[in-house]
FIDOTOR-240986 format. One record per residue: residue number from 1; x, y, z of N, C-alpha, C in turn. Coordinates in Angstrom, 1 decimal, decimal comma. Each point is the difference from the previous one (the first is absolute). Example, Ala and Ser with C-alpha at 12.3 -4.5 7.8 and 13.67 -1.06 7.14 Angstrom:
<recs>
i | n.u | n.v | n.w | ca.u | ca.v | ca.w | c.u | c.v | c.w
1 | 13,2 | -5,7 | 7,8 | -0,9 | 1,2 | 0,0 | 0,9 | 1,2 | 0,0
2 | -0,4 | 1,1 | -0,7 | 0,9 | 1,1 | 0,0 | -0,8 | 1,1 | 0,8
</recs>
This chain:
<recs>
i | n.u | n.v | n.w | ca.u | ca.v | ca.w | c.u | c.v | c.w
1 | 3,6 | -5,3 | 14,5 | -0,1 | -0,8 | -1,1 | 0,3 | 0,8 | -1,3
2 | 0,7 | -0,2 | -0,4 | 0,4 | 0,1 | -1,8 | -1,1 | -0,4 | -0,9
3 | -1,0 | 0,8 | -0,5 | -1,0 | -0,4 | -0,9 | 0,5 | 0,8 | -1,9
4 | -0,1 | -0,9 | -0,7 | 0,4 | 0,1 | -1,4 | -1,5 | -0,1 | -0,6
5 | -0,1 | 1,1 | -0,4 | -1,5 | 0,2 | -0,8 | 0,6 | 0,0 | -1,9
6 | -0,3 | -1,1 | -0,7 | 0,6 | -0,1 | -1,2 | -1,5 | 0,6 | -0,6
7 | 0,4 | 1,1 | -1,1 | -0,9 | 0,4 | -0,6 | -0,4 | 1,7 | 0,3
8 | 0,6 | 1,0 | -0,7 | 0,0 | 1,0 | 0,5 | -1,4 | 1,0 | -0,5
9 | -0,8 | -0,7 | -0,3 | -1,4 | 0,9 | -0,7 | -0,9 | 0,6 | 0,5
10 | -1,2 | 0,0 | 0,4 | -1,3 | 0,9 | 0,6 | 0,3 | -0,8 | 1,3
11 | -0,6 | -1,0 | -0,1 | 0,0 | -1,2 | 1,2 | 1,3 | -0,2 | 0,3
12 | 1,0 | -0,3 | -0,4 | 1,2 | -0,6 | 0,9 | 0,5 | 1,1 | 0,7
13 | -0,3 | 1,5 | -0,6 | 0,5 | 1,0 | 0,8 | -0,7 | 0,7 | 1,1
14 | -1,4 | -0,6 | -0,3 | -1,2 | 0,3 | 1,4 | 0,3 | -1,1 | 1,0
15 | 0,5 | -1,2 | -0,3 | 0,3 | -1,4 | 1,2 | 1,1 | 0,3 | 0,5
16 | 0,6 | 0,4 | -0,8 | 1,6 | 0,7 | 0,2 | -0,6 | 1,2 | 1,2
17 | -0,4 | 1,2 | -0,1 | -0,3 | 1,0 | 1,1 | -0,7 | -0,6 | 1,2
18 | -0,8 | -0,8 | -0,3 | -0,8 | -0,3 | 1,1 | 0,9 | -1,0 | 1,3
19 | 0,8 | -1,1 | -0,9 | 0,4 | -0,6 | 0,8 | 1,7 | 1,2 | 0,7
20 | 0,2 | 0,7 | -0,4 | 1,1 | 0,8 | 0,5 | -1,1 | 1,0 | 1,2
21 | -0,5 | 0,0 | -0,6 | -1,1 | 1,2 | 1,1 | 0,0 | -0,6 | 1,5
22 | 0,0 | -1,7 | -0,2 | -0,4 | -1,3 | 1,0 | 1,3 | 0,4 | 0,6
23 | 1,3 | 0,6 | -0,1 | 1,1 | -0,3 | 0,5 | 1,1 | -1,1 | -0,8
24 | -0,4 | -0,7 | -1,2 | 0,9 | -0,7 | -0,4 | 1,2 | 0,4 | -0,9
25 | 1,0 | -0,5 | -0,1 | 0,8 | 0,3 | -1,1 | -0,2 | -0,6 | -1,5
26 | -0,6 | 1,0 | -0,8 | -0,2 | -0,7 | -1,7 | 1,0 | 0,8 | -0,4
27 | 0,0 | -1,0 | -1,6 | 1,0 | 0,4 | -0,9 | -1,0 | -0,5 | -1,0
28 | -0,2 | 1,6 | -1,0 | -0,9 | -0,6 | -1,3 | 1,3 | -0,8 | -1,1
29 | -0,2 | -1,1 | -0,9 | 0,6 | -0,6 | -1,1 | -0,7 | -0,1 | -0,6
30 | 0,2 | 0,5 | -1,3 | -0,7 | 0,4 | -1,0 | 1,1 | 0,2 | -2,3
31 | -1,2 | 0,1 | -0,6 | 1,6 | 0,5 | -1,0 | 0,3 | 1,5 | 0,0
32 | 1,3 | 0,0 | -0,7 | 0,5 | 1,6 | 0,5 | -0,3 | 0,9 | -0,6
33 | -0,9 | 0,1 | -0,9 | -0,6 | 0,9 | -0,4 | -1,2 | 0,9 | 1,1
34 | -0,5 | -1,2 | 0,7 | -0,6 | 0,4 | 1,0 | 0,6 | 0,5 | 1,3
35 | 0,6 | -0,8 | 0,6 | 0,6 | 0,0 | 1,0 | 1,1 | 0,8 | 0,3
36 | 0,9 | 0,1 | -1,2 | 1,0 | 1,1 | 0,0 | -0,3 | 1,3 | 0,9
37 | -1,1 | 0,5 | -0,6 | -0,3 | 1,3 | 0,8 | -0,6 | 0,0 | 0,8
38 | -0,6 | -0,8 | 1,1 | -0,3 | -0,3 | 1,0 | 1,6 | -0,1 | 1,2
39 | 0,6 | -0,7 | -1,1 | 1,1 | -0,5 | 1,2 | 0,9 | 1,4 | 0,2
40 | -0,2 | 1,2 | -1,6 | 0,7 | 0,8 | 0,3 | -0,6 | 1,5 | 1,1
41 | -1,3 | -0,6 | 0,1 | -0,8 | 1,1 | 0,4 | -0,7 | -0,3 | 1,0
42 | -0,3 | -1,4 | 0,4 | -0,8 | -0,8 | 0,9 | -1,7 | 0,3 | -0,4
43 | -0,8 | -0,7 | 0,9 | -1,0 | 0,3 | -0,5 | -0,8 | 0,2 | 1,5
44 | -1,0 | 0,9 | 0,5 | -1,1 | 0,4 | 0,7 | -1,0 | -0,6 | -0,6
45 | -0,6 | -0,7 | 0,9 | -1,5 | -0,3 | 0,1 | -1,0 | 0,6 | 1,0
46 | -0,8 | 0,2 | -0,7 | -1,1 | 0,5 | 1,2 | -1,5 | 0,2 | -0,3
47 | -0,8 | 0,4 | 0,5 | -1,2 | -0,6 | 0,1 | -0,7 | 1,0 | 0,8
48 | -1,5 | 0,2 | -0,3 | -0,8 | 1,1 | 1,1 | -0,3 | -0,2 | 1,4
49 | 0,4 | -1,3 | 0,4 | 0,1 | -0,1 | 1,5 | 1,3 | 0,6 | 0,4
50 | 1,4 | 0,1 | -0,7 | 0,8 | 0,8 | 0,6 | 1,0 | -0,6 | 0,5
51 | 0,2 | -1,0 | -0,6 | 1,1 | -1,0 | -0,2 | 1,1 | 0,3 | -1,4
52 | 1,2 | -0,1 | 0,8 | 1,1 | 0,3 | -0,7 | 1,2 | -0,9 | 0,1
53 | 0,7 | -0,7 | -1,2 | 0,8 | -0,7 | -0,1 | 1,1 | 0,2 | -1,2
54 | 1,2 | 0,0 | 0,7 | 0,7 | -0,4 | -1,2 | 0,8 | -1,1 | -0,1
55 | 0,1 | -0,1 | -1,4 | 1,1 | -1,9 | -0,3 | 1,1 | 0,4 | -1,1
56 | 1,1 | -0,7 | -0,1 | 0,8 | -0,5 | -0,4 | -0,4 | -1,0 | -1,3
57 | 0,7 | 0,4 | -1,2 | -0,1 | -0,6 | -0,7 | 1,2 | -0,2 | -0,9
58 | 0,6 | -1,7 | -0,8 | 1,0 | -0,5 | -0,1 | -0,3 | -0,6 | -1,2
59 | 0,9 | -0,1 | -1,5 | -0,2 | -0,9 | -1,1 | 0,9 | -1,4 | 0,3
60 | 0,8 | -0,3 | 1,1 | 0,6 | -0,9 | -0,3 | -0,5 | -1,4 | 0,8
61 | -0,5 | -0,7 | -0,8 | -0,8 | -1,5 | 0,3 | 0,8 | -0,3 | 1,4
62 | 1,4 | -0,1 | -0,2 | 0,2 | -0,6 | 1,8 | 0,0 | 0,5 | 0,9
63 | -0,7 | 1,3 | 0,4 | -0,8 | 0,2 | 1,1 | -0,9 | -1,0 | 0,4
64 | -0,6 | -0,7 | -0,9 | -1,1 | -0,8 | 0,4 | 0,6 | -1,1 | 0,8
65 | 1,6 | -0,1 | 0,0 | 0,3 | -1,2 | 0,9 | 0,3 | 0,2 | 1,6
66 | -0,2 | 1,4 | 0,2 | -0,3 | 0,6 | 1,1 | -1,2 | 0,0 | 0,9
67 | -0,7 | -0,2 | -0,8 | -1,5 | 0,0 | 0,5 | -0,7 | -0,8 | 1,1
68 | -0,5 | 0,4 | 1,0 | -0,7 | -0,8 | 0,4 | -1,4 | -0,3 | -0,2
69 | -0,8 | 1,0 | -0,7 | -0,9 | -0,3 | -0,9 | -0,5 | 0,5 | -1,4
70 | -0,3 | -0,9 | -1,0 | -0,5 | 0,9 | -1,2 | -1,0 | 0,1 | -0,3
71 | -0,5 | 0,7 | -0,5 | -1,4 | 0,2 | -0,3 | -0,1 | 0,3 | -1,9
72 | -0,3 | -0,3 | -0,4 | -0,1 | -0,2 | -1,6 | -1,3 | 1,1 | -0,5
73 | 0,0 | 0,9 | -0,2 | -1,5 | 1,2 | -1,1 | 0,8 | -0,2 | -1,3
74 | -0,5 | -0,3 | -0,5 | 0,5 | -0,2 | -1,8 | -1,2 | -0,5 | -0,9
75 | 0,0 | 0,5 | -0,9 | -0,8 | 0,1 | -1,3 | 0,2 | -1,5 | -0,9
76 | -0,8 | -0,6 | -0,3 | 0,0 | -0,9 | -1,1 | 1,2 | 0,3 | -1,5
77 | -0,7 | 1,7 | -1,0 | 0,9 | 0,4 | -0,3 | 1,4 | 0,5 | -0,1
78 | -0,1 | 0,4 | 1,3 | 1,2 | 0,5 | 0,6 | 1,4 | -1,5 | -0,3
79 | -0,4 | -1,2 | -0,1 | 0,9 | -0,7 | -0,5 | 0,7 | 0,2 | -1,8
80 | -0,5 | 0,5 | -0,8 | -0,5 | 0,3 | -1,2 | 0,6 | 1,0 | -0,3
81 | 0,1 | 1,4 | 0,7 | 0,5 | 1,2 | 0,0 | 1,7 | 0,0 | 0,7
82 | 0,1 | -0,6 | 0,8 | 1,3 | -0,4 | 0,8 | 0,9 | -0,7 | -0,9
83 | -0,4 | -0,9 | -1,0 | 0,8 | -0,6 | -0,8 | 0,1 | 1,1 | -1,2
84 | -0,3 | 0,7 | -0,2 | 0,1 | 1,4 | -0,9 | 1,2 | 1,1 | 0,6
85 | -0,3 | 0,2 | 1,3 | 0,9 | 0,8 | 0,5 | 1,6 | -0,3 | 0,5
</recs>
């Protein structure tokens, strides 16, 4: 399954590890101020139980037409700041 986690922040990048941990394929989408260096650097998640994951991350919206599932972490103002950037 192709999972698209839109929203690359505290939480979208912990749902993001966890569900990759699960064995799935995510791709964080997010803006590129964020996500840029994730996609250039990937990102590790982990945790004191000892779980380790890494994900892929992408600025361009039609990945999302790939997806077989999305999952949405996004901020209220995060709509507010995005039209700034």
């Amino acid at each position: 399954m192709n999972i698209i986690v839109v929203g690359a922040g505290a939480i979208g990048c912990y749902v993001a590890g966890r569900l990759a941990a699960a064995g799935e394929r995510i791709t964080l989408v997010g803006r590129p101020r964020t996500v840029e260096p994730i996609a250039l650097s990937g990102l590790t998640v982990t945790d004191l139980q000892g779980f380790k994951a890494n994900v892929s991350a992408d600025i361009n919206a039609e990945t999302l037409s790939v997806a077989s599932s999305l999952k949405l972490a996004i901020q209220h103002q995060a709509k507010n700041q995005s039209e700034k950037d």
